[in-house]
RODO-473219 format. One record per residue (C-alpha): residue number from 1; x, y, z. Coordinates in pm, whole numbers, plus 32768, in hexadecimal, padded with zeros to 4 digits. Example, Ala and Ser with C-alpha at 12.3 -4.5 7.8 and 13.67 -1.06 7.14 Angstrom:
<panus>
  nr   xx   yy   zz
   1 84CE 7E3E 830C
   2 8557 7F96 82CA
</panus>
This chain:
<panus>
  nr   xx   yy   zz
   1 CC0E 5E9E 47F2
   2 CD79 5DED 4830
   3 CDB9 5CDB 4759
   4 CE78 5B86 47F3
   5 CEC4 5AA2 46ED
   6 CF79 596C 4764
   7 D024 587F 467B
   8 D075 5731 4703
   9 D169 568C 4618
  10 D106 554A 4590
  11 CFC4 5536 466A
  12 CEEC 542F 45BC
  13 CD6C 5485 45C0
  14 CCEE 5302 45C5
  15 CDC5 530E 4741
  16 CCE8 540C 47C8
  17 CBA0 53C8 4891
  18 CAE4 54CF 47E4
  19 CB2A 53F8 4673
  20 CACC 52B9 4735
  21 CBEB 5237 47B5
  22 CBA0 5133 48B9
  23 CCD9 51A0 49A5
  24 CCD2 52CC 4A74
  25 CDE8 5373 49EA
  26 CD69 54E8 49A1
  27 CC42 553F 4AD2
  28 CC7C 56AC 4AB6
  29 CCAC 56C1 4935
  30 CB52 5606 493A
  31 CAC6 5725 4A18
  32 CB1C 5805 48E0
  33 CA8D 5751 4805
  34 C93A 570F 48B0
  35 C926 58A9 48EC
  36 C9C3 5925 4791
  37 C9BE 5873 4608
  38 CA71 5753 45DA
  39 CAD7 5719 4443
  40 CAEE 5580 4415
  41 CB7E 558F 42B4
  42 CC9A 56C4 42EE
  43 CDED 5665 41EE
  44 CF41 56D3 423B
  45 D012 577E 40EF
  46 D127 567A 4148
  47 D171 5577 4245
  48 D2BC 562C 42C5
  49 D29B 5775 4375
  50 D32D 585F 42CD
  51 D23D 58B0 41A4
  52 D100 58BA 427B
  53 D19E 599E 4348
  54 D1B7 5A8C 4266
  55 D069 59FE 41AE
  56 CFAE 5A4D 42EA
  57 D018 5B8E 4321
  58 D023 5C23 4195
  59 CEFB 5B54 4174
  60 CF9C 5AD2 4016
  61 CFC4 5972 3F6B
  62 D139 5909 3F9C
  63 D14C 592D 3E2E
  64 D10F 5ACF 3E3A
  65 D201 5AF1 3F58
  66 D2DE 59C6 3EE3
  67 D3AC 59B2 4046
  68 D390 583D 403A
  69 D506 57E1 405F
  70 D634 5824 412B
  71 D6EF 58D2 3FFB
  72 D5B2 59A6 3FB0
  73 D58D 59E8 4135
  74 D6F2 5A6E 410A
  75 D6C0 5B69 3FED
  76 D57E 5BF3 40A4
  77 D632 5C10 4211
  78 D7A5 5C85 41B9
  79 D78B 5CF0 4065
  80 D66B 5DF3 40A9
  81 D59D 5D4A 3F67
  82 D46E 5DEB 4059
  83 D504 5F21 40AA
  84 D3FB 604C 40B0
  85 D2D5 5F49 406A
  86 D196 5F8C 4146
  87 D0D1 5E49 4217
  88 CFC3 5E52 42DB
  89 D07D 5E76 4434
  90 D0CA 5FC7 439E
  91 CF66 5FFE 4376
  92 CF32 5FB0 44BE
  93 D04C 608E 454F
  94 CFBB 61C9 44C1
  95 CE77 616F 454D
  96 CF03 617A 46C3
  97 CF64 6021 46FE
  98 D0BB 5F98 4794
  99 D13D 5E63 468F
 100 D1DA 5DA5 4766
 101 D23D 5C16 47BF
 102 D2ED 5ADA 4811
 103 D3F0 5A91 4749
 104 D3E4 5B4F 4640
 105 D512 5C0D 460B
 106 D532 5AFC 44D9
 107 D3DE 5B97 442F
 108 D49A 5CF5 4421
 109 D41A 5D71 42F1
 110 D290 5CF8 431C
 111 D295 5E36 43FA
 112 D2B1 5DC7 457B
 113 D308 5EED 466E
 114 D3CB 5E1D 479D
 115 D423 5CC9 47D1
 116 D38F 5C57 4944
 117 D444 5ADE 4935
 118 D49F 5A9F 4AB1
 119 D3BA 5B8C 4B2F
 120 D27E 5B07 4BE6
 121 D153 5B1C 4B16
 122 D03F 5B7B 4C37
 123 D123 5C6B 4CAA
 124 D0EC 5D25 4B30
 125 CF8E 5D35 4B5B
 126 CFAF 5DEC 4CAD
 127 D0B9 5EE6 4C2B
 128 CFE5 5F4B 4AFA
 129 CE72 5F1A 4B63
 130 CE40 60A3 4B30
 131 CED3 606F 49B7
 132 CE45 5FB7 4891
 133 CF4A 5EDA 4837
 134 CF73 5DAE 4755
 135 D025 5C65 47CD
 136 D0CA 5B52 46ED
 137 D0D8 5A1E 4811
 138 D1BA 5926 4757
 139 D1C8 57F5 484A
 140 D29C 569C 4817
 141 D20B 558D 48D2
 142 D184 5497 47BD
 143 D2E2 54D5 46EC
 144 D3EB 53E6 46D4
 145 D467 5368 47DB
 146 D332 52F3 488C
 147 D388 52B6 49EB
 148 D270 5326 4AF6
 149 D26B 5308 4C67
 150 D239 51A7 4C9B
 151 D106 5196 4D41
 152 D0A0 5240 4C00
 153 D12D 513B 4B31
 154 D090 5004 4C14
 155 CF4D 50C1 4BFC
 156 CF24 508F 4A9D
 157 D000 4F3A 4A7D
 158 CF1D 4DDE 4A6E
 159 CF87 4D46 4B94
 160 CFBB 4BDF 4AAF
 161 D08E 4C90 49FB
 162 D1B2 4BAA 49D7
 163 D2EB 4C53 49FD
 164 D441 4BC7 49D1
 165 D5AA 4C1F 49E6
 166 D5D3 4C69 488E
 167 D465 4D28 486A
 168 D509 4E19 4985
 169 D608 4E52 48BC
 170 D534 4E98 4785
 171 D470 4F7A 485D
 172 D5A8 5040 48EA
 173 D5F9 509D 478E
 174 D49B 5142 4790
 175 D4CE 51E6 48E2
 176 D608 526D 4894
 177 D63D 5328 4729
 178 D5B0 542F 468A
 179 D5E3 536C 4523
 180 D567 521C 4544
 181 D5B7 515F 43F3
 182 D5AA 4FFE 4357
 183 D6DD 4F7A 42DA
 184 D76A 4FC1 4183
 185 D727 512E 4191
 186 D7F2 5250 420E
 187 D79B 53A8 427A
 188 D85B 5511 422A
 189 D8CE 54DA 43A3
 190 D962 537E 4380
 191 D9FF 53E1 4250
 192 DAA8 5539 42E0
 193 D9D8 560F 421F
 194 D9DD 579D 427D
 195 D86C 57C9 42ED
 196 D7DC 5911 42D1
 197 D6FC 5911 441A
 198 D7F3 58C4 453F
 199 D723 584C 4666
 200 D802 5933 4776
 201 D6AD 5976 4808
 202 D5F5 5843 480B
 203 D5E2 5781 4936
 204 D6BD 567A 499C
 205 D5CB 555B 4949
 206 D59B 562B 47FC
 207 D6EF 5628 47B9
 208 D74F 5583 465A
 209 D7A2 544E 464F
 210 D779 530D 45A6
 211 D75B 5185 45CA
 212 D71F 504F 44F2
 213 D601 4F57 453C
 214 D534 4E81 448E
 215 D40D 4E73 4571
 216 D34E 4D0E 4552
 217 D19B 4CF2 455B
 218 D1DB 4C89 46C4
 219 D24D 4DCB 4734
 220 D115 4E94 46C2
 221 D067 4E7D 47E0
 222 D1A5 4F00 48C2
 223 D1C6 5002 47C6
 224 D06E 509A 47E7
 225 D077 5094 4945
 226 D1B1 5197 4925
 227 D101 5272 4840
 228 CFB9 5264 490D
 229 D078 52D8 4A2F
 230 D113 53FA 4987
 231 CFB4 5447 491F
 232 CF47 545E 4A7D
 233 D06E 554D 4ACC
 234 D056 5623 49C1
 235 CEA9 5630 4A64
 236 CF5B 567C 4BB4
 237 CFE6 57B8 4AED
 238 CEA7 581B 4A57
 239 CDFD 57F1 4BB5
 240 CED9 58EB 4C4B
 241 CEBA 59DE 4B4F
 242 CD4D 59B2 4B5B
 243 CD1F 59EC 4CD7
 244 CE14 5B0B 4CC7
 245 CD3D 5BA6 4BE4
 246 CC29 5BAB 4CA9
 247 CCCA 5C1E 4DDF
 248 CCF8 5D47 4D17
 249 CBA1 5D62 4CAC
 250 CC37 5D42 4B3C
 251 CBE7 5BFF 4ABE
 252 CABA 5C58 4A04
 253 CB40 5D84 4977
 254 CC5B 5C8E 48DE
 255 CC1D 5C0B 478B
 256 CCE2 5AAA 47CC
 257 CD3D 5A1A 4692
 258 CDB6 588E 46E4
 259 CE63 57CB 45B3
 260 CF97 5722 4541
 261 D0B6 5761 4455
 262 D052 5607 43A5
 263 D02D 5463 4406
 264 D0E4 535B 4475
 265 D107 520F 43F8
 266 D0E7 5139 44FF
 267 D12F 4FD2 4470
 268 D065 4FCD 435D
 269 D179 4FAA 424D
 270 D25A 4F13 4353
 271 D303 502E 4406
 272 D2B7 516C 44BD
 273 D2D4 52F9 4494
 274 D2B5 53D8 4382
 275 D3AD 53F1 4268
 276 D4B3 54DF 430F
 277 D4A7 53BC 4421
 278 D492 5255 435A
 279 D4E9 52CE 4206
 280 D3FB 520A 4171
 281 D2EC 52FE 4154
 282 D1B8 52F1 40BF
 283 D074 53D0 4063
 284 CF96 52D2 40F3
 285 CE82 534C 41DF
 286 CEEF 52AF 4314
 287 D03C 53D0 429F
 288 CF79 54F0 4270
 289 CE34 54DE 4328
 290 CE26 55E1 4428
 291 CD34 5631 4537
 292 CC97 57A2 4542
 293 CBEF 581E 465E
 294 CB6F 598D 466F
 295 CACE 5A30 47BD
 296 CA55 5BA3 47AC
 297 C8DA 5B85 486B
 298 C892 5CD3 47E5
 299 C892 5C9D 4689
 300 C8BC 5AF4 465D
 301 C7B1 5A04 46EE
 302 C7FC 5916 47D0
 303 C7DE 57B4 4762
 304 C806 57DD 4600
 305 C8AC 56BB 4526
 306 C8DD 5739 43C0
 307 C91B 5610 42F0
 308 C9C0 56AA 41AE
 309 CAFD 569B 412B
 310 CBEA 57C5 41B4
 311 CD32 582A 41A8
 312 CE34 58DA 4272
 313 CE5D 59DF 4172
 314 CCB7 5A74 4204
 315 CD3B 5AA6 435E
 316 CDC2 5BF6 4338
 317 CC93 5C87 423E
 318 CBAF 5BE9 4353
 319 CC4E 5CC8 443F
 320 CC5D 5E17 4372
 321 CADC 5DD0 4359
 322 CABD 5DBC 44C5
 323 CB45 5EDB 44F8
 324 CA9F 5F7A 43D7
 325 CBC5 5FFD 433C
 326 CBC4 5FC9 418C
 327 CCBA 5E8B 4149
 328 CE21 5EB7 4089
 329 CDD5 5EAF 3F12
 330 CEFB 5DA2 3F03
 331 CE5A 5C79 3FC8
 332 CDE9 5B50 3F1D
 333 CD0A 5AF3 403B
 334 CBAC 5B1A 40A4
 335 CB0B 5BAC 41ED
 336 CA52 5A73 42A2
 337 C930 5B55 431F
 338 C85B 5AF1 41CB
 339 C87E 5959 422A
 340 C85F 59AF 43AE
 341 C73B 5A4B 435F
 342 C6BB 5929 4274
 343 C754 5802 41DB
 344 C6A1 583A 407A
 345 C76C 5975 4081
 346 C849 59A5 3F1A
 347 C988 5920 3F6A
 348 CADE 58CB 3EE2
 349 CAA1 5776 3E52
 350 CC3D 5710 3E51
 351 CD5D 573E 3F16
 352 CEEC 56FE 3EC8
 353 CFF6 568D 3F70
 354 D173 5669 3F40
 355 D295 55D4 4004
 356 D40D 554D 3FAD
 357 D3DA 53C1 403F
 358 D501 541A 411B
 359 D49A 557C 418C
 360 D562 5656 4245
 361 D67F 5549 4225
 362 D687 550A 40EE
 363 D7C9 54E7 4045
 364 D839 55F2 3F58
 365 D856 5521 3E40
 366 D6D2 54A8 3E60
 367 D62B 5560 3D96
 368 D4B8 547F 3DC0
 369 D3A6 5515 3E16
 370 D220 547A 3E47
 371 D104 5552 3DEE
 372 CF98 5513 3E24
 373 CE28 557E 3DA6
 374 CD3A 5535 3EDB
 375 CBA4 553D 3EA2
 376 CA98 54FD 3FC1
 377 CA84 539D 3F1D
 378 CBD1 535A 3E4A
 379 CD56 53AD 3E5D
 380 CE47 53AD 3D29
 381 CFB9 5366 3DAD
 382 D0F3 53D7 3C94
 383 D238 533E 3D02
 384 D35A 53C6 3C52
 385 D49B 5331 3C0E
 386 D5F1 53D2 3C31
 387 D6B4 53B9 3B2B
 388 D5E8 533A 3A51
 389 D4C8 541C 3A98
 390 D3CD 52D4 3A56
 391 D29F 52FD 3B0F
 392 D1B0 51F5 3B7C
 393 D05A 522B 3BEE
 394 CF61 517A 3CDB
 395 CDF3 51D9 3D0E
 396 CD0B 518D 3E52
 397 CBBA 51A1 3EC3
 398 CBA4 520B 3FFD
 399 CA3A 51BB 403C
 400 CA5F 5043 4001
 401 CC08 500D 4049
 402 CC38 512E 415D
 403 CD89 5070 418F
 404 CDE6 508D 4036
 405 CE59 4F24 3FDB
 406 CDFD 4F0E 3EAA
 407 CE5F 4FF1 3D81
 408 CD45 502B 3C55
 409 CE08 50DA 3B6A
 410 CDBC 4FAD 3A86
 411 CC4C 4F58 3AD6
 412 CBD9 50ED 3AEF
 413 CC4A 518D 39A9
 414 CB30 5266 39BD
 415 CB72 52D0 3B16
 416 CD16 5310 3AA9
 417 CCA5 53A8 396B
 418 CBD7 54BD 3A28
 419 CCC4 54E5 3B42
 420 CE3A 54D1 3A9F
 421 CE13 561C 39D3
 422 CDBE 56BA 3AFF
 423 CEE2 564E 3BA8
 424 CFDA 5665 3A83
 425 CF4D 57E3 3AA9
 426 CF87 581A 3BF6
 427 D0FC 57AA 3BD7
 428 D13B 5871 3A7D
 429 D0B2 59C1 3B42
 430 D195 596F 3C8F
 431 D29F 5A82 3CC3
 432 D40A 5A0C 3C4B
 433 D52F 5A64 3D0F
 434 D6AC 59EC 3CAF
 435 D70E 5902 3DAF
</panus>
């Protein structure tokens, strides 16, 4: 068995045909969904990238590895804080398979073997289809900037959409910059901050940048129309991948594992991006809802929806139990087989999440962070306060306010009363570091 997993950053499940979307934005992701397992309710350990990353691949909370931060990211790349420490790519390695991927040189110490960014993806099948390897696809498309072909763009774009001179301009903002940001914030770039992840190897578009823009209710429209278009192009990717796969005769000897590193606000508080993008980031679902597709015909059925909460911390004990091979005694998650199988299966009631509201650019003197407690019904959001360390809470129901408008902290005291311990828990066990 080879294992593709491709992560699309910022990929939005509820702008994907197979989760309903209307558009026709993802026609070969679809085609792995209808002949694999699609997960509807899959959370993200952070809506920035770096701590599912490493989430995914430990297959911990972000609060047993604790990378959530550039300065942490720092001490765990440069400083060796992981030096000597086994992951499951090293598991993998001594059971015959090549770790290898797209950009991720930056990953160093989760384990990968060689870095393939530049290289042509097809082309890796071919040179290794006598090997068992396992391939970490990390595309960009539906990232900051969003800026398709234009026939993309007009394919998804109401044609009464009213543009304007100074929409356009709006819009370029969007098409252009890798940190798209309202005004009255700043970002560690704007502010000459040393970063600790230089982006030498990122693509030009990719490239960091930033611009300023407050983006009106008008503009939505335009704005989806970008990201649906980078949608289909990042489907163009998965298409080729797909069909060189089966030229090979490989593609159903591939587990393909499809996700994303977390959301992407798309308007709904105003602005667009993630928090390492708009620095106004959030734990809200439209943030850290993910898709998850898995396609192995030998061992998943085709057609299966499992409707139960999951995180991206069961992807990698999923795949150890694939392969039949006894899980690392240090994840926190569980293999998916069980719920697969049956969605009465015992299951992991909660999941946590964590991010810094500016993410990767967050100042060095922010110190905030957001933490949430997220049921199949309810999530329990902390927002902490730097200096002060003041926290505020809100509490949703996801059943009956799936857009989370309207805090009950005040209404539910039973509900907070049951979940806040839990929570205050979770953040008293995280690992401490000295940033």
């Amino acid at each position: 068995m080879n294992i593709l997993w491709i992560l699309e950053d910022a990929l939005r499940p509820d702008h994907m045909g197979c989760y309903g979307y209307p558009g026709n934005t993802t026609p070969n992701c679809d085609r792995l969904a209808r002949e694999g397992v699609r997960f509807t309710n899959a959370i993200s350990t952070a809506s920035h990238t770096l701590p599912p990353i490493v989430s995914m691949i430990t297959g911990q909370d972000a609060g047993t590895h604790g990378i959530v931060n550039p300065a942490r990211f720092a001490k765990w790349k440069f400083e060796k804080l992981w030096e000597g420490r086994r992951t499951p790519l090293h598991t993998l390695r001594e059971q015959g398979y090549k770790i290898d991927g797209e950009l991720v040189t930056r990953w160093a110490p989760l384990g990968f073997d060689r870095d393939t960014a530049g290289d042509d993806i097809p082309a890796y099948f071919g040179q290794n289809q006598d090997q068992k390897w396992f391939f970490f696809a990390e595309p960009y498309p539906t990232h900051l900037p969003y800026n398709p072909p234009d026939e993309y763009y007009r394919m998804f774009l109401p044609p009464e959409w009213p543009t304007s001179s100074d929409a356009e301009k709006r819009l370029a903002v969007v098409r252009n910059f890798l940190i798209v940001h309202p005004s009255g914030v700043i970002s560690k770039l704007e502010a000459g901050e040393s970063d600790p992840l230089p982006d030498d190897d990122s693509d030009d578009a990719h490239k960091r940048t930033a611009g300023t823009v407050d983006l009106l209710p008008e503009d939505r429209p335009a704005v989806l129309a970008l990201y649906d278009g980078e949608a289909r192009v990042f489907d163009d990717l998965v298409g080729t991948w797909i069909r060189a796969l089966e030229d090979l005769n490989l593609l159903d000897d591939t587990l393909i594992i499809l996700t994303a590193d977390h959301g992407e606000e798309l308007m709904e508080r105003g602005h667009v991006g993630h928090c390492s993008c708009n620095l106004k980031g959030t734990l809200y679902d439209e943030s850290i809802r993910v898709p998850l597709i898995m396609r192995f015909p030998a061992r998943l059925p085709a057609g299966r929806v499992v409707n139960r909460q999951v995180s991206h911390i069961d992807i990698m004990p999923t795949l150890f139990d694939l392969l039949e091979l006894p899980s690392p005694p240090d994840m926190d998650g569980q293999s998916l087989l069980p719920v697969i199988g049956s969605e009465t299966a015992p299951f992991r009631e909660e999941t946590f999440c964590e991010t810094p509201p500016a993410g990767w650019q967050a100042l060095a003197r922010d110190k905030r962070d957001i933490w949430c407690l997220r049921t199949q019904q309810w999530k329990l959001i902390m927002n902490t306060e730097s200096p002060t360390g003041l926290q505020t809470l809100e509490l949703y129901d996801l059943v009956q306010d799936p857009g989370e408008t309207e805090s009950l902290t005040a209404s539910r005291p039973d509900i907070l009363a049951e979940l806040l311990p839990k929570l205050e828990a979770h953040i008293a066990g995280a690992v401490q570091y000295d940033d």
